[in-house]
C-alpha positions as CSV (number, residue, x, y, z in Angstrom):
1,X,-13.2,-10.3,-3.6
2,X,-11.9,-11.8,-6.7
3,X,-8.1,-12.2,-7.8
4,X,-8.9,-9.8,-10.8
5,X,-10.5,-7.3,-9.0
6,X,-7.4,-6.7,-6.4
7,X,-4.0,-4.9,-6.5
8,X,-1.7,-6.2,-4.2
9,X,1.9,-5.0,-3.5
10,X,4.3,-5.4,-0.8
11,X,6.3,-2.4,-0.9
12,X,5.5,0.4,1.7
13,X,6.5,3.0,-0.5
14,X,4.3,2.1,-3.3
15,X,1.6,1.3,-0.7
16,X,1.5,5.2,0.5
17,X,2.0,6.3,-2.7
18,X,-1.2,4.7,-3.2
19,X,-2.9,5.4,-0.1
20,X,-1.9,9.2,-0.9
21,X,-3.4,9.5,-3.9
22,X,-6.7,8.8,-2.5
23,X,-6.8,4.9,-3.0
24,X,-8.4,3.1,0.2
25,X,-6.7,0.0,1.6
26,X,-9.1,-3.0,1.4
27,X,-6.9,-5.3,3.6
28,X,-3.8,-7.1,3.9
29,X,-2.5,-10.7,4.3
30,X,0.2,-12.2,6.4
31,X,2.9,-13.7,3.5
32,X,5.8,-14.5,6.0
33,X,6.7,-13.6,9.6
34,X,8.3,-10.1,8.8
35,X,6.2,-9.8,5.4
36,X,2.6,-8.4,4.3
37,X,1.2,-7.8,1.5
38,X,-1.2,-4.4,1.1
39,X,-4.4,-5.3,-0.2
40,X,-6.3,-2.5,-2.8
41,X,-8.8,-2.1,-5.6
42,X,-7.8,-2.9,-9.3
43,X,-7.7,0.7,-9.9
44,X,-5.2,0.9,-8.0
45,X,-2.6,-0.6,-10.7
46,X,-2.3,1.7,-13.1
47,X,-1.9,4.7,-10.6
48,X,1.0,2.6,-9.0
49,X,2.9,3.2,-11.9
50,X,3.0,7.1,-10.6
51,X,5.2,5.9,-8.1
52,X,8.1,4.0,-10.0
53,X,7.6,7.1,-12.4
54,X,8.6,10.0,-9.5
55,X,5.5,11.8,-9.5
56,X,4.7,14.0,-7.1
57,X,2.4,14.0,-4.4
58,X,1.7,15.7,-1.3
59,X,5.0,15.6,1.1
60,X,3.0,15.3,4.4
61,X,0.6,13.1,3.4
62,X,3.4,10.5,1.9
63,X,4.8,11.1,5.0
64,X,1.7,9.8,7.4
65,X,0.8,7.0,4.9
66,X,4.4,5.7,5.1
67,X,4.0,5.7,9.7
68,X,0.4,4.1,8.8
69,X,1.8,1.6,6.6
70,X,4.7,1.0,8.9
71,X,2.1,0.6,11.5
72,X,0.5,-2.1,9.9
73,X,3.2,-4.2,9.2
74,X,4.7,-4.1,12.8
75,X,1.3,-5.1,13.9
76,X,0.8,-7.5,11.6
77,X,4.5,-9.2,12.6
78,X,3.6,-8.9,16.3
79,X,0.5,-10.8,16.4
């Protein structure tokens, strides 16, 4: 997977946003001890703007992408 062809954020919030709105994670990366970095498709960086813009989506969905993405970094920091 090329540089170009990758979205990569750190910030939960923006992550679910993303993972809400239909986006699939393609993987993460370890950056520090307590800090990982959520791997998706290019696509993915336009529609994160919909996030630092307060659209809507879903409640309960933003709610389980949030414990999934939560999930992943505790695991991530525990290994």
């Amino acid at each position: 997977m090329s540089m170009e062809s990758m979205f990569r954020t750190s910030d939960l919030g923006e992550a679910a946003f993303l993972l809400t709105r239909g986006f699939g994670l393609k993987g993460t990366e370890q950056v520090g001890p307590t800090r990982i970095v959520f791997i998706f498709d290019a696509a993915a960086k336009p529609a994160a703007l919909g996030f630092w813009n307060s659209e809507p989506v879903p409640a309960r969905q933003f709610f389980d992408a949030i414990r999934d993405v939560k999930t992943m970094l505790f695991r991530a920091c525990n290994n």
